[in-house]
PDB file of N, H, CA, C and O in Angstrom:
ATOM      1  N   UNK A   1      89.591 117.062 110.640  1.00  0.00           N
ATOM      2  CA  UNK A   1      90.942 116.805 111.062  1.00  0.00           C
ATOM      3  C   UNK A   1      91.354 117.939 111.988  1.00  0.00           C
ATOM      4  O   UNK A   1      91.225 119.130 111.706  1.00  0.00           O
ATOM      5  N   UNK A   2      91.818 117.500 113.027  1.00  0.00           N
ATOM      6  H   UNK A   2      91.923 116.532 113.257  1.00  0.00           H
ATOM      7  CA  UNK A   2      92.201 118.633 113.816  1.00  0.00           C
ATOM      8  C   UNK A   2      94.171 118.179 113.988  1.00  0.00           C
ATOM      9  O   UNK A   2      94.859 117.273 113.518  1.00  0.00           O
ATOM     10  N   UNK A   3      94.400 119.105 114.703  1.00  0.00           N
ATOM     11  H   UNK A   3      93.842 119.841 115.085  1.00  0.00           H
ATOM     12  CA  UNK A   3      96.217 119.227 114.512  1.00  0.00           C
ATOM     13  C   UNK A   3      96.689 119.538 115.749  1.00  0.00           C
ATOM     14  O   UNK A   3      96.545 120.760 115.756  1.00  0.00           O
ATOM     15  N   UNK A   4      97.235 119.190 116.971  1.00  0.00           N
ATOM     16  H   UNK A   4      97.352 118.197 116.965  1.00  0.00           H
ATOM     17  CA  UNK A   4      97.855 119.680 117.985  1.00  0.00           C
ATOM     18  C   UNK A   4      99.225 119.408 118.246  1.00  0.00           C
ATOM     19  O   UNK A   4      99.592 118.331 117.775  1.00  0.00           O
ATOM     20  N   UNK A   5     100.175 120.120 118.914  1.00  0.00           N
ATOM     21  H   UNK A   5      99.877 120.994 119.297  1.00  0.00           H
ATOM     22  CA  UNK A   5     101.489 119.852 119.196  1.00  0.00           C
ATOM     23  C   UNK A   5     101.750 119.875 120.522  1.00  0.00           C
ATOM     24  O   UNK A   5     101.441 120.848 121.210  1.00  0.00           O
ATOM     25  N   UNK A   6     102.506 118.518 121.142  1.00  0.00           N
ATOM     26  H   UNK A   6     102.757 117.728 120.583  1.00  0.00           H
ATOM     27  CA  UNK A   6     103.527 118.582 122.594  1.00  0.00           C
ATOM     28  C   UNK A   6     104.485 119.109 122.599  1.00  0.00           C
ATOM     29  O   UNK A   6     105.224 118.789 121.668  1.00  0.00           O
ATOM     30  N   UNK A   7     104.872 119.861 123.293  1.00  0.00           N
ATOM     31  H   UNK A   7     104.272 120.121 124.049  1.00  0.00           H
ATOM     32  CA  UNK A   7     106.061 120.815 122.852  1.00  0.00           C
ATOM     33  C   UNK A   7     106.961 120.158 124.479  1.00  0.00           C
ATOM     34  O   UNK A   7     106.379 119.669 125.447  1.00  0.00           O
ATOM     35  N   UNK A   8     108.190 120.321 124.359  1.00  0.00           N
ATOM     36  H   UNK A   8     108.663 120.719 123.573  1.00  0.00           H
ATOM     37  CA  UNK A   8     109.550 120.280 125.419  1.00  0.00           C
ATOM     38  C   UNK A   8     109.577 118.681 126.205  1.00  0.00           C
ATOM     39  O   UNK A   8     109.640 118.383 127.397  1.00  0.00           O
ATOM     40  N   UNK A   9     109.497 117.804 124.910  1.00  0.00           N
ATOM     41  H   UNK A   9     109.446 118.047 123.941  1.00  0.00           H
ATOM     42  CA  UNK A   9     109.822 116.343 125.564  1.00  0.00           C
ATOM     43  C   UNK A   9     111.248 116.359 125.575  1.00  0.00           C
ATOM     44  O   UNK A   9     111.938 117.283 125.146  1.00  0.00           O
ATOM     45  N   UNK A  10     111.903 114.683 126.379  1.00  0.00           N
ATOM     46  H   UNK A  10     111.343 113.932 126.728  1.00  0.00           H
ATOM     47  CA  UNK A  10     113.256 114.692 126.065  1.00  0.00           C
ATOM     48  C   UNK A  10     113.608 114.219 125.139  1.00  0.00           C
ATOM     49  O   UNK A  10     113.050 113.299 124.541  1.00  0.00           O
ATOM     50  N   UNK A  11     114.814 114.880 124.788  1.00  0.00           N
ATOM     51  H   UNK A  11     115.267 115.628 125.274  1.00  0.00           H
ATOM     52  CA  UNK A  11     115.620 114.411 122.968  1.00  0.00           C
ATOM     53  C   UNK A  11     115.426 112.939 122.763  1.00  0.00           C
ATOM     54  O   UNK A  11     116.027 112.156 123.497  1.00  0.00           O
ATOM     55  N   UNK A  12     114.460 112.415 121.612  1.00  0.00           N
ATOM     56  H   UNK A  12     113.972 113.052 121.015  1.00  0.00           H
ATOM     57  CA  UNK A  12     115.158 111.384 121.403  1.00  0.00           C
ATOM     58  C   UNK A  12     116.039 111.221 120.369  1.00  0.00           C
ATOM     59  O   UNK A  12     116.501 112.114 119.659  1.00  0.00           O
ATOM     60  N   UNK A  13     116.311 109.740 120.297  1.00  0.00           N
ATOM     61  H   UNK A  13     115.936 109.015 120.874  1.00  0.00           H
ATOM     62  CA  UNK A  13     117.856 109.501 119.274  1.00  0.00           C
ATOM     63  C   UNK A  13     118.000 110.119 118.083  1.00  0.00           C
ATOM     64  O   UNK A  13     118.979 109.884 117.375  1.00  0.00           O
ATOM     65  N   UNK A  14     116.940 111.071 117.689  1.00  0.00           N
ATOM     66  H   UNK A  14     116.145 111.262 118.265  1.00  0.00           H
ATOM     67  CA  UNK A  14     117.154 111.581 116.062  1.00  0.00           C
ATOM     68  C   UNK A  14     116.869 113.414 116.590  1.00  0.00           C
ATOM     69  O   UNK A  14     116.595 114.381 115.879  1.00  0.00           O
ATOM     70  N   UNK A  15     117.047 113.340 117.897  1.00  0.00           N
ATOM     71  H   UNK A  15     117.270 112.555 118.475  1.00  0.00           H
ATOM     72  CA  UNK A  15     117.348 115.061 118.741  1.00  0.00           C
ATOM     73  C   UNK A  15     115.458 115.390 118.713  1.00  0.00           C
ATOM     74  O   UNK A  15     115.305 116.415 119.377  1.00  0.00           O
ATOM     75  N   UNK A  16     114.503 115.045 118.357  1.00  0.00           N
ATOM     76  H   UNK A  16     114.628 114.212 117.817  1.00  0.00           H
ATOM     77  CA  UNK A  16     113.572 115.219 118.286  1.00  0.00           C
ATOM     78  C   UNK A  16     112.737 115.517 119.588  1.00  0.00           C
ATOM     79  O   UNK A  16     112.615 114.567 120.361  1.00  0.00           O
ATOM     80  N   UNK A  17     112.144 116.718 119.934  1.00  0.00           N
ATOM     81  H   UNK A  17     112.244 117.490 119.306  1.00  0.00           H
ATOM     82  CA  UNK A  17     111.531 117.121 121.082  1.00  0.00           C
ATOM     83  C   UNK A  17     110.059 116.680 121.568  1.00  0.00           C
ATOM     84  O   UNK A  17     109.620 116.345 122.669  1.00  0.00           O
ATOM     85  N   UNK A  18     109.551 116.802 120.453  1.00  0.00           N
ATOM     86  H   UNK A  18     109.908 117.074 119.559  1.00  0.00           H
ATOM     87  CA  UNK A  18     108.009 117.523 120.120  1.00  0.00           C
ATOM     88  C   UNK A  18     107.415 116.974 119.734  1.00  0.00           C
ATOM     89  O   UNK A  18     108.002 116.123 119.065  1.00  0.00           O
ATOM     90  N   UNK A  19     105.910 116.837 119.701  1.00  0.00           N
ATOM     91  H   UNK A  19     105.434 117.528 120.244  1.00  0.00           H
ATOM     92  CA  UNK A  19     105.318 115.201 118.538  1.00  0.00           C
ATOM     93  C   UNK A  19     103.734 116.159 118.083  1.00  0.00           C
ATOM     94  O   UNK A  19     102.690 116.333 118.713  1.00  0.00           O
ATOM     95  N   UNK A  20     104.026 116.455 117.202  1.00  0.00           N
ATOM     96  H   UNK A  20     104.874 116.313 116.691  1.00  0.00           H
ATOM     97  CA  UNK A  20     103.384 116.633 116.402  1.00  0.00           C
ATOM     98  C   UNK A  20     101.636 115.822 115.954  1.00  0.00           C
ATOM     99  O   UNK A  20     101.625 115.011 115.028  1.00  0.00           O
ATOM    100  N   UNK A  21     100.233 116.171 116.739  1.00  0.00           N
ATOM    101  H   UNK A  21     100.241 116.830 117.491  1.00  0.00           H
ATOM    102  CA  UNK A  21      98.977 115.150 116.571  1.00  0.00           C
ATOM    103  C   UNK A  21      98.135 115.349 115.790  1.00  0.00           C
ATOM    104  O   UNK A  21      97.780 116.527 115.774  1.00  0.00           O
ATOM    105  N   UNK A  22      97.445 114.469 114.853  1.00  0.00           N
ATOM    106  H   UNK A  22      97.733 113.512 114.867  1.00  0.00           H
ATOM    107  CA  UNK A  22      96.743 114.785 113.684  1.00  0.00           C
ATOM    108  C   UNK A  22      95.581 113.962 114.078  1.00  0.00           C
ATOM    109  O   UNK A  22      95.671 112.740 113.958  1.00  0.00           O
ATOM    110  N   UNK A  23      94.409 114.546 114.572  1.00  0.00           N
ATOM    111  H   UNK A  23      94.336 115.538 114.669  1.00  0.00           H
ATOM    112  CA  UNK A  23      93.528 113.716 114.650  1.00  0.00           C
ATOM    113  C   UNK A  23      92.165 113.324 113.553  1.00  0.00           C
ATOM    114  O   UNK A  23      91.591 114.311 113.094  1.00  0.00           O
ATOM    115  N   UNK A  24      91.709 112.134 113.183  1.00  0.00           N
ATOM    116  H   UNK A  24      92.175 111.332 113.556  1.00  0.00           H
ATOM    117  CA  UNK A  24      90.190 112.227 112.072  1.00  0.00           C
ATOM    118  C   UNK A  24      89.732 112.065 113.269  1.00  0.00           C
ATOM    119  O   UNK A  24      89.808 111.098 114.026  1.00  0.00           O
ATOM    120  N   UNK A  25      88.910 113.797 113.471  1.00  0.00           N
ATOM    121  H   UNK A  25      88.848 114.583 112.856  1.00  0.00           H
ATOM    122  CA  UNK A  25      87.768 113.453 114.065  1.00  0.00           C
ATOM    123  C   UNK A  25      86.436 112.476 113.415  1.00  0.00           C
ATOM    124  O   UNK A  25      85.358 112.335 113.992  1.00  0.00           O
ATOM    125  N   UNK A  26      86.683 112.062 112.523  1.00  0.00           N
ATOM    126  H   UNK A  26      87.559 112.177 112.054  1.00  0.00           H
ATOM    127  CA  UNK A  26      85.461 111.507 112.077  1.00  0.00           C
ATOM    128  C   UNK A  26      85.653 109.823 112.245  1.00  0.00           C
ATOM    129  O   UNK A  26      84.672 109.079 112.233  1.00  0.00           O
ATOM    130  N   UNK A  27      87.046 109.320 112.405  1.00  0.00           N
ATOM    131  H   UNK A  27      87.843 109.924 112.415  1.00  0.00           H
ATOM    132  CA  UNK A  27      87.362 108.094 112.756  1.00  0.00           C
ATOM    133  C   UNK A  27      87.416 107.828 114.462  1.00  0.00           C
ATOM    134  O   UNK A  27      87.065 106.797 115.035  1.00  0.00           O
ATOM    135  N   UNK A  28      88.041 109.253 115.173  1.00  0.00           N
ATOM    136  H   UNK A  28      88.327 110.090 114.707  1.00  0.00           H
ATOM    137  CA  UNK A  28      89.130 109.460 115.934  1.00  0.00           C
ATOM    138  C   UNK A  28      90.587 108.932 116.117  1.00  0.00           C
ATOM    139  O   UNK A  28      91.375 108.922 117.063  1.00  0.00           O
ATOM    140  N   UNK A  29      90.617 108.542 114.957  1.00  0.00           N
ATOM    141  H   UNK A  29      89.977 108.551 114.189  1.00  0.00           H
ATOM    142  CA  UNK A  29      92.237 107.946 114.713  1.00  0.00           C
ATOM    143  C   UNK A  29      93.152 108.790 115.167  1.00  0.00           C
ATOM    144  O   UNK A  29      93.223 109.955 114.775  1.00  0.00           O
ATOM    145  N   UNK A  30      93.779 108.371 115.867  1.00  0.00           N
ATOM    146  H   UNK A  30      93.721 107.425 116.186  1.00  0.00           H
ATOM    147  CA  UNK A  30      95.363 109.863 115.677  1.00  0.00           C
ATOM    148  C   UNK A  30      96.362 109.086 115.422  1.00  0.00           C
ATOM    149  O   UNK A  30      96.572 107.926 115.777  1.00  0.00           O
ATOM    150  N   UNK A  31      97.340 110.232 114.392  1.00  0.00           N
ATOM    151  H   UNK A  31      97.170 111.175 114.104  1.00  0.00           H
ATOM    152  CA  UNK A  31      98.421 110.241 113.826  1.00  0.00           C
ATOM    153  C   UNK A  31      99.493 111.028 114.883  1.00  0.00           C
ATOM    154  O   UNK A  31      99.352 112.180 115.293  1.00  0.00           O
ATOM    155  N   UNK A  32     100.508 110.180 115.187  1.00  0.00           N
ATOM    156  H   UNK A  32     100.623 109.244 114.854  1.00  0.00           H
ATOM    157  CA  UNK A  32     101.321 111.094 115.877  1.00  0.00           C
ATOM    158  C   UNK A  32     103.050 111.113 115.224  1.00  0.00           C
ATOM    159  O   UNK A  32     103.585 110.018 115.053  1.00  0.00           O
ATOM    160  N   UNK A  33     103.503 111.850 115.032  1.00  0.00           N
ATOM    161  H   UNK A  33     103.069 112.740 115.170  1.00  0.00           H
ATOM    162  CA  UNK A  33     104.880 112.123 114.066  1.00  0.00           C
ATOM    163  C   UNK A  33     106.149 112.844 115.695  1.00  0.00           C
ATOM    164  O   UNK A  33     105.616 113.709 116.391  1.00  0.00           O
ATOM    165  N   UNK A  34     106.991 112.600 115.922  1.00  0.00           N
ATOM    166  H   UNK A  34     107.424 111.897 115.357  1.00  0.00           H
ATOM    167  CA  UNK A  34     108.074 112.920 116.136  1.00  0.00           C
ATOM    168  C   UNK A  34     108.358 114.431 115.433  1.00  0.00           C
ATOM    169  O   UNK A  34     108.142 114.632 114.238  1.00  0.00           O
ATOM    170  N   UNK A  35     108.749 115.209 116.129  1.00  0.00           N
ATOM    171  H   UNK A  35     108.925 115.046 117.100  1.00  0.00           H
ATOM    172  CA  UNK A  35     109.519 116.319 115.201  1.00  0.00           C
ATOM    173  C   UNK A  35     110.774 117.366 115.825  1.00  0.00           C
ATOM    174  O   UNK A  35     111.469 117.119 116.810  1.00  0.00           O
ATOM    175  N   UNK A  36     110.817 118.120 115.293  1.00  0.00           N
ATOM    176  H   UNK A  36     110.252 118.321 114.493  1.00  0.00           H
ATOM    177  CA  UNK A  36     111.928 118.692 116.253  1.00  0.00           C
ATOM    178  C   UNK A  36     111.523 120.207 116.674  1.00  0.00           C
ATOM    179  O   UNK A  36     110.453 120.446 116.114  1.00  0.00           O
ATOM    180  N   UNK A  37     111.908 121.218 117.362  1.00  0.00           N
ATOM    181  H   UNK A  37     112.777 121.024 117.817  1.00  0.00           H
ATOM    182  CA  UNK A  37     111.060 121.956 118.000  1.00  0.00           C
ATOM    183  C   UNK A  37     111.339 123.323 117.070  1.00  0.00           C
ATOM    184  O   UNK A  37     110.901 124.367 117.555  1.00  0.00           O
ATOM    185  N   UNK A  38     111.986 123.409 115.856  1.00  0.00           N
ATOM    186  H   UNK A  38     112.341 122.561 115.463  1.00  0.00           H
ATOM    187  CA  UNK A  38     112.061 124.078 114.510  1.00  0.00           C
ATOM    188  C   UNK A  38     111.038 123.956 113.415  1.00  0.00           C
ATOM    189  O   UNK A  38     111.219 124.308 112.249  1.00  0.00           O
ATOM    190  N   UNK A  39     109.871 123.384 113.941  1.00  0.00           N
ATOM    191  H   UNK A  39     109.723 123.098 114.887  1.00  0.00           H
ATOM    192  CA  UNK A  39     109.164 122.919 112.946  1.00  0.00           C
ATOM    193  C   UNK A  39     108.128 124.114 113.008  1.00  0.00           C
ATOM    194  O   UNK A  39     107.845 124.800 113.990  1.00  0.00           O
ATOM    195  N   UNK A  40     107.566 124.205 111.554  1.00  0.00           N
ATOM    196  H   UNK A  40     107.796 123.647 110.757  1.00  0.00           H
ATOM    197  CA  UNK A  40     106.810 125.316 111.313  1.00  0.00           C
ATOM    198  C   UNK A  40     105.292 125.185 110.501  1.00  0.00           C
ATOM    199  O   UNK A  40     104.490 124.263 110.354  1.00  0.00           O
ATOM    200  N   UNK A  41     105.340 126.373 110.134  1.00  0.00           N
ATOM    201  H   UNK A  41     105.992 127.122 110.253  1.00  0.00           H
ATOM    202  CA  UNK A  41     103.481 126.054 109.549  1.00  0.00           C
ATOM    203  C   UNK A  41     103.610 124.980 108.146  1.00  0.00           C
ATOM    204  O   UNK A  41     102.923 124.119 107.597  1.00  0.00           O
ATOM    205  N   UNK A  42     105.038 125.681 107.958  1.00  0.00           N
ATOM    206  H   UNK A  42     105.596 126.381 108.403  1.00  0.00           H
ATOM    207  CA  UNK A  42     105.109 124.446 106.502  1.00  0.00           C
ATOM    208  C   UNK A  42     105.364 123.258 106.060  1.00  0.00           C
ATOM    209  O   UNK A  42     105.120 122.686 104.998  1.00  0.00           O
ATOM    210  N   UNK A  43     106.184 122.797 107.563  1.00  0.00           N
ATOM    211  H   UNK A  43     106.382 123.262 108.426  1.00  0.00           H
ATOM    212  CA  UNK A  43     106.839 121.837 107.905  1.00  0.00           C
ATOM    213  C   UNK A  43     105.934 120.727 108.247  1.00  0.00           C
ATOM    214  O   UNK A  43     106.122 119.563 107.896  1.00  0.00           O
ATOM    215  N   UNK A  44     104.851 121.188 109.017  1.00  0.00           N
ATOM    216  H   UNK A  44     104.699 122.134 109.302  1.00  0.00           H
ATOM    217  CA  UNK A  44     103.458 120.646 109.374  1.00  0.00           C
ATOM    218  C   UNK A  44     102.321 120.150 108.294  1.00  0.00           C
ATOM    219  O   UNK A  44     101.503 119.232 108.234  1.00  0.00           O
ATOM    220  N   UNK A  45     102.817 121.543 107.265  1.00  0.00           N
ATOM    221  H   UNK A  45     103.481 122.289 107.314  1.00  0.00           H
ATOM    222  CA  UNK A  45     101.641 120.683 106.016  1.00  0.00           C
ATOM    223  C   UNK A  45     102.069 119.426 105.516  1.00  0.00           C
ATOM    224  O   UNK A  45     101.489 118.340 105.540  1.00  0.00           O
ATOM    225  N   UNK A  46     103.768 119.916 104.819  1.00  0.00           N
ATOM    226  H   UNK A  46     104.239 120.798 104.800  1.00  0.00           H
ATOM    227  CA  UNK A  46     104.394 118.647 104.468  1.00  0.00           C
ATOM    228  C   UNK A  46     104.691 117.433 105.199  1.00  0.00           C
ATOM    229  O   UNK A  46     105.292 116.485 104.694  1.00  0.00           O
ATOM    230  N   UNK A  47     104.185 117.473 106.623  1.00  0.00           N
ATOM    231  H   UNK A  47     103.696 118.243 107.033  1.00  0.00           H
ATOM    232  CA  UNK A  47     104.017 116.579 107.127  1.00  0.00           C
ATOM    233  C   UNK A  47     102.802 115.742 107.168  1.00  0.00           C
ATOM    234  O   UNK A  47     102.820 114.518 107.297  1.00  0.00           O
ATOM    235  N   UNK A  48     101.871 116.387 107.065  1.00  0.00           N
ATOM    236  H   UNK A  48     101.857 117.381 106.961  1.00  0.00           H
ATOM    237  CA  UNK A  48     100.366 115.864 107.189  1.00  0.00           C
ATOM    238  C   UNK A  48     100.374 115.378 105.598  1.00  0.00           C
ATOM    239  O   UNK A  48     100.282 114.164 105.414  1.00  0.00           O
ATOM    240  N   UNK A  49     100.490 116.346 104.301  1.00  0.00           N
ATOM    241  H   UNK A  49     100.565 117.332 104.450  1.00  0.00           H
ATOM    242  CA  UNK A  49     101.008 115.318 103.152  1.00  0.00           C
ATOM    243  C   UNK A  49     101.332 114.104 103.104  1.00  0.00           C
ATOM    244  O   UNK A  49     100.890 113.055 102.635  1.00  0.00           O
ATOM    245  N   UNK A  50     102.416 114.553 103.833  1.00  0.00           N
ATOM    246  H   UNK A  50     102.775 115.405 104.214  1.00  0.00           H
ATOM    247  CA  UNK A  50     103.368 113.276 103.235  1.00  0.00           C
ATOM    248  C   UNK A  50     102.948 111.706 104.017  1.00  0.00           C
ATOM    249  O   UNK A  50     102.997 110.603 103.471  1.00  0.00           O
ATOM    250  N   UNK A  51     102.601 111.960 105.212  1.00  0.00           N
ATOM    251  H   UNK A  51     102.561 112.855 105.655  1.00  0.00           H
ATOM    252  CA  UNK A  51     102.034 110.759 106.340  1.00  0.00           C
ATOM    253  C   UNK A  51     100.808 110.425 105.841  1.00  0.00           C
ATOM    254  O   UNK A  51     100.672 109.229 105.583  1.00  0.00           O
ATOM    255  N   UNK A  52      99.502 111.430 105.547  1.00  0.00           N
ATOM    256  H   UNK A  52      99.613 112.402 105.757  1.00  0.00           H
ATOM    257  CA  UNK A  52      98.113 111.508 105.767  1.00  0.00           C
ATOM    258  C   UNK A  52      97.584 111.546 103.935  1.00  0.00           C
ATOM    259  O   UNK A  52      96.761 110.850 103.341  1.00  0.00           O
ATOM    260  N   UNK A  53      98.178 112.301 103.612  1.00  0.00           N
ATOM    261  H   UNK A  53      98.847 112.867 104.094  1.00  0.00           H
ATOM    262  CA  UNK A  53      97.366 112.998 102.421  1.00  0.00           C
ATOM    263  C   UNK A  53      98.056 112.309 101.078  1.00  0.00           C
ATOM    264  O   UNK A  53      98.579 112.961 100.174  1.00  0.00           O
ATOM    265  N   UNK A  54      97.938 110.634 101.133  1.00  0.00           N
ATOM    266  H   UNK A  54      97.513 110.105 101.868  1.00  0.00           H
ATOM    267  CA  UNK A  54      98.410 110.418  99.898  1.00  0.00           C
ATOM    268  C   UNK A  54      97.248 109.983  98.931  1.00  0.00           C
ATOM    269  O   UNK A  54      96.373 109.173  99.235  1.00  0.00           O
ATOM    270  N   UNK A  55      97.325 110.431  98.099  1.00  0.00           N
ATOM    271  H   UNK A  55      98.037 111.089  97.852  1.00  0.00           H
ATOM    272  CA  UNK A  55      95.997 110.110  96.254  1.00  0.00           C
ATOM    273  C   UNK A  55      96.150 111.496  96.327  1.00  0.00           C
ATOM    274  O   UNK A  55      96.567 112.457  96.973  1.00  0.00           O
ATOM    275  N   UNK A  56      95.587 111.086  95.314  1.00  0.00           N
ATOM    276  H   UNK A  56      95.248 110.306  94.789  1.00  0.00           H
ATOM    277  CA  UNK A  56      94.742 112.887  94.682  1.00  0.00           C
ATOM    278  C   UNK A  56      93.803 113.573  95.317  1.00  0.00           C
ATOM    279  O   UNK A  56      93.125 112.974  96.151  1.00  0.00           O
ATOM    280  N   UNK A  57      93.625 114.621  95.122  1.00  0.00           N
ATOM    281  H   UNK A  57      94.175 115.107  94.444  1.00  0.00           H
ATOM    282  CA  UNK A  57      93.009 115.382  95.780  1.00  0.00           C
ATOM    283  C   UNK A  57      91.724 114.750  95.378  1.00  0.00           C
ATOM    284  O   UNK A  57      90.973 114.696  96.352  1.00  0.00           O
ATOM    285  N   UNK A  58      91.224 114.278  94.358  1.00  0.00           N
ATOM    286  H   UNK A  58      91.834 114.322  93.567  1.00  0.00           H
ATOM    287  CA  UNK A  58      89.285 113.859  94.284  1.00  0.00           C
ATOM    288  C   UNK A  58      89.314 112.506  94.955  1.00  0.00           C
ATOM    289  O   UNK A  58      88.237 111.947  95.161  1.00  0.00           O
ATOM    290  N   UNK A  59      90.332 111.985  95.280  1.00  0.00           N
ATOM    291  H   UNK A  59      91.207 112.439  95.113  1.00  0.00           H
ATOM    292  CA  UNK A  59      90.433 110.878  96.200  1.00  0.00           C
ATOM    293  C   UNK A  59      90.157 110.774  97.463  1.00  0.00           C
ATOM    294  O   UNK A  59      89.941 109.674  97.973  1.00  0.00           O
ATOM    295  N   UNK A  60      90.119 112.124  98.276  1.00  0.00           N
ATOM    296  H   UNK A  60      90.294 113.017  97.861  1.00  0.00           H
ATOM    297  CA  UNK A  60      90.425 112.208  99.575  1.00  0.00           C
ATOM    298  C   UNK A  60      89.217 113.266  99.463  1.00  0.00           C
ATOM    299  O   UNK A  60      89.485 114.206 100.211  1.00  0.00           O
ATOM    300  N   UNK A  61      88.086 113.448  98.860  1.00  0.00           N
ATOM    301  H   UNK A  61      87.869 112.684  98.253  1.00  0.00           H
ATOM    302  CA  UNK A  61      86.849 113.839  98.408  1.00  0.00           C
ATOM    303  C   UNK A  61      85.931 112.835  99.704  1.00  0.00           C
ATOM    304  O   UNK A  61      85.976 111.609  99.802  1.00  0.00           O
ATOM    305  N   UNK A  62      85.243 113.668 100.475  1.00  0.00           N
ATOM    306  H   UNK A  62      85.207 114.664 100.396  1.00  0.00           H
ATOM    307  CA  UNK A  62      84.055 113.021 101.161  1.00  0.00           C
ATOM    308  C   UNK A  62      82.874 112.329 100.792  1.00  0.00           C
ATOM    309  O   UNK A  62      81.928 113.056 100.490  1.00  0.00           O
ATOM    310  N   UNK A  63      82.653 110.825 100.728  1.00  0.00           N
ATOM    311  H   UNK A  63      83.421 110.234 100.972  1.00  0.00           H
ATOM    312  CA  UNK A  63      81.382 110.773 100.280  1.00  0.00           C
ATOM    313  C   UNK A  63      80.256 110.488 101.846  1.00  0.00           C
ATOM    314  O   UNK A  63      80.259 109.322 102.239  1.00  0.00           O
ATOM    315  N   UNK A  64      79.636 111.190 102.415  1.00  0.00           N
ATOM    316  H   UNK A  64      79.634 112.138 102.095  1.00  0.00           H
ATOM    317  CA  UNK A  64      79.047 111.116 103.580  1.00  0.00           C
ATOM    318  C   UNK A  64      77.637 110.953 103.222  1.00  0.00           C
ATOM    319  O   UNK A  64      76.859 111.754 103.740  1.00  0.00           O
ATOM    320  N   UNK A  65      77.223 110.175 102.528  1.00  0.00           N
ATOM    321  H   UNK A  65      77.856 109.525 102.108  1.00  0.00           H
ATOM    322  CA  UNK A  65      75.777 109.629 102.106  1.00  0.00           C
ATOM    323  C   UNK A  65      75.990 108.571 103.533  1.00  0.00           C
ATOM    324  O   UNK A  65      76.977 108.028 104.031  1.00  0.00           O
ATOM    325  N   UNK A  66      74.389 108.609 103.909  1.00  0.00           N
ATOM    326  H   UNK A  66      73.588 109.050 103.505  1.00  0.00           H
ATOM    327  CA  UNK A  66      73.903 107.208 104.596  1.00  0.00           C
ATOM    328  C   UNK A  66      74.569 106.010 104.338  1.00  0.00           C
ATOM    329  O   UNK A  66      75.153 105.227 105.087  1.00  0.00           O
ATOM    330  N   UNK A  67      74.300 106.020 102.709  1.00  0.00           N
ATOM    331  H   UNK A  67      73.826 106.656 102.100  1.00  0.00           H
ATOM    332  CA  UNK A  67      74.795 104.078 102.343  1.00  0.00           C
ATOM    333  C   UNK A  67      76.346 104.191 102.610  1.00  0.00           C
ATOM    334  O   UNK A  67      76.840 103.137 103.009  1.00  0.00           O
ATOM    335  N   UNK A  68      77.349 105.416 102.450  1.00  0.00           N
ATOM    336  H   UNK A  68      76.948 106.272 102.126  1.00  0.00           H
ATOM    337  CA  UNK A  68      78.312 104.618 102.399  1.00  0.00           C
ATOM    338  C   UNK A  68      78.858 105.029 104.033  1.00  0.00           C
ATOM    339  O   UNK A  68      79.687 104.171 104.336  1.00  0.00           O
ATOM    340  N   UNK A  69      78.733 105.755 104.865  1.00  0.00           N
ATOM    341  H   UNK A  69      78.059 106.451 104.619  1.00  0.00           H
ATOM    342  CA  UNK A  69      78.839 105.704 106.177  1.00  0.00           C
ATOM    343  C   UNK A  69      78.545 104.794 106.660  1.00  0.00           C
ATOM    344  O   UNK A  69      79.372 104.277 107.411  1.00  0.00           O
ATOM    345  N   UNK A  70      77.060 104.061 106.451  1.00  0.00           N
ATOM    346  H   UNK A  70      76.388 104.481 105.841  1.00  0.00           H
ATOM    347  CA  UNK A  70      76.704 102.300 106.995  1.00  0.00           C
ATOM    348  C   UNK A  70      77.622 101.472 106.600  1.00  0.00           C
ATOM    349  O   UNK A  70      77.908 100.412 107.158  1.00  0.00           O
ATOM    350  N   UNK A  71      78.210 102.007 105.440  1.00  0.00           N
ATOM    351  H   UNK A  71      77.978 102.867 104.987  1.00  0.00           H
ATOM    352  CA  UNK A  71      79.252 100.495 104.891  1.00  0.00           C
ATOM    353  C   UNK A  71      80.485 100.597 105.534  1.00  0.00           C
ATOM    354  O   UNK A  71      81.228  99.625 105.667  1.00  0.00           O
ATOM    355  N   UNK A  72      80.895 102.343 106.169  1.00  0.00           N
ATOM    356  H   UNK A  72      80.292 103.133 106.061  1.00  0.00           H
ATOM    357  CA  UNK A  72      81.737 102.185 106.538  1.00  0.00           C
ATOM    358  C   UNK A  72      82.053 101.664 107.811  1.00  0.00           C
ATOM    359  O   UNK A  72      83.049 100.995 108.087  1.00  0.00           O
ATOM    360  N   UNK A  73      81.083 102.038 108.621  1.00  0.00           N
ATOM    361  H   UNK A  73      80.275 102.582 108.397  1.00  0.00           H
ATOM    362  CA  UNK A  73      81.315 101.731 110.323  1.00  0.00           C
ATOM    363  C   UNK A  73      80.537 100.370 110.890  1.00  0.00           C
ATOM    364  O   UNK A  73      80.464  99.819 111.989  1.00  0.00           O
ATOM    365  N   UNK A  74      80.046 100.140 109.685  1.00  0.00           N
ATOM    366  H   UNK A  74      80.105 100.587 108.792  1.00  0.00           H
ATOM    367  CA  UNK A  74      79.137  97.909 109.798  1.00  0.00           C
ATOM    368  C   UNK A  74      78.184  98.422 109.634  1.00  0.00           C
ATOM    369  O   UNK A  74      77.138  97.777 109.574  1.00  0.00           O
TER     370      UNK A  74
END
């Protein structure tokens, strides 16, 4: 997972500057969140939490065996 930020867009309707990018490099999915330009190292975890990181922690446990990578991508 990698994490990057756009910083000095224009306000939108909730004053929000900035957008916040969460990428799975292993999917390349990206997650992109709105934020405002007050946002911080902590603000960012609880963001990636709260959007990204829901189960338990042995949930979100890698299984990168052959069989289940084949099952995952066809």
């Amino acid at each position: 997972m990698s994490t990057d930020f756009v910083f000095g867009l224009p306000k939108d309707s909730e004053g929000n500057t900035d957008i916040v990018v969460f990428v799975d490099r292993l999917s390349t999915m990206a997650h992109l969140a709105a934020v405002s330009d007050s946002i911080d190292a902590e603000g960012t975890a609880k963001l990636f939490i709260d959007r990204l990181g829901g189960g338990e922690v042995a949930d979100r446990l890698a299984d990168i065996s052959p069989a289940t990578v084949q099952k995952q991508v066809g």
